[in-house]
C-alpha positions as CSV (number, residue, x, y, z in Angstrom):
1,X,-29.1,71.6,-15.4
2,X,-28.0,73.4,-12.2
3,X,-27.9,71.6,-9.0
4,X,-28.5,72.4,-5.5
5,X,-27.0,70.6,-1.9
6,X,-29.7,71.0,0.7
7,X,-28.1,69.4,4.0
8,X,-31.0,69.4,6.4
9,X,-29.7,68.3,10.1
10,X,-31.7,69.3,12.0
11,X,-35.8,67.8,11.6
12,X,-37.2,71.0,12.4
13,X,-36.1,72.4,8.8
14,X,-37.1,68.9,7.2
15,X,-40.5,70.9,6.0
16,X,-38.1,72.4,3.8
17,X,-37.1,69.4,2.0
18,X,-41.0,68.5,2.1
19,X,-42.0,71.5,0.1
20,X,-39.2,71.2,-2.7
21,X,-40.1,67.7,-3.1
22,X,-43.8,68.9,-3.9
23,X,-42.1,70.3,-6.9
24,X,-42.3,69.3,-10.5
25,X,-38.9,70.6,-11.5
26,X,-37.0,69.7,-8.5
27,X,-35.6,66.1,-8.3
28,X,-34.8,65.1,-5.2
29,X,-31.1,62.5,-4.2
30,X,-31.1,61.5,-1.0
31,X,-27.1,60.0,-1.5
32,X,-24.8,62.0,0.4
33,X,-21.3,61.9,-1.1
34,X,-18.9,61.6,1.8
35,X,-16.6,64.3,0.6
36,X,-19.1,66.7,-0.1
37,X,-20.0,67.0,3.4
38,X,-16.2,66.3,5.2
39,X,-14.6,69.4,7.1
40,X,-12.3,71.3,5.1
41,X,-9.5,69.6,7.0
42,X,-10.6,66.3,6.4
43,X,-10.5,67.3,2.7
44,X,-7.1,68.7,3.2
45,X,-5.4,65.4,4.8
46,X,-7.3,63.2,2.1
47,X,-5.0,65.4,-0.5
48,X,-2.1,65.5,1.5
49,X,-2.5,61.5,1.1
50,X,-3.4,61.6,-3.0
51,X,0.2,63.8,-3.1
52,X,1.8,61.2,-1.1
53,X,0.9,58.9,-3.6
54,X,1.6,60.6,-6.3
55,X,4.7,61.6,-5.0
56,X,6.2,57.6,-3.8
57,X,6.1,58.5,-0.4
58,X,4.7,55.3,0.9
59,X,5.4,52.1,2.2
60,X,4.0,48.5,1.1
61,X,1.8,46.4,3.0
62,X,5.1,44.0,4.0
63,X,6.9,47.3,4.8
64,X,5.1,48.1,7.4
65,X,4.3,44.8,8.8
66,X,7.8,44.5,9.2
67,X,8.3,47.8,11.2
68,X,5.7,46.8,13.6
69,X,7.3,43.9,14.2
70,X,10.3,45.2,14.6
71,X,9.5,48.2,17.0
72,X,7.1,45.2,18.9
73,X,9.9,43.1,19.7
74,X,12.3,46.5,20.7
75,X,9.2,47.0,23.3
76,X,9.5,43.6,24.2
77,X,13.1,43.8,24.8
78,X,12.7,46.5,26.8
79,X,11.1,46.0,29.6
């Protein structure tokens, strides 16, 4: 089974999408997978964070918690 990605934007092509559902050996799924349709540097920062991952760098929850509260009360103490 081959598959196609139709992503009609703009309603003046939506005929389009009108005609191929008039056929019998097209199935038509309106879901739109969010990665499918990000910008190539979306896609490129979403790996950059699987790496990250995969790779330890990154901080827990209470980590960074703390460092907020920490570089809050420097503010604070600055003024």
């Amino acid at each position: 089974m081959k598959q196609v990605v139709v992503n009609i934007q703009d309603n003046r092509y939506s005929f389009f999408l009108e005609l191929m559902k008039s056929m019998d050996f097209v199935s038509i799924n309106e879901e739109v997978d969010w990665f499918e349709i990000s910008s190539e540097s979306d896609k490129k920062l979403i790996q950059k964070g699987i790496d990250d991952i995969e790779n330890g760098r990154i901080h827990s929850h209470q980590d960074v918690m703390k460092m907020g509260k920490k570089r809050i009360l420097e503010l604070k103490d600055n003024k």
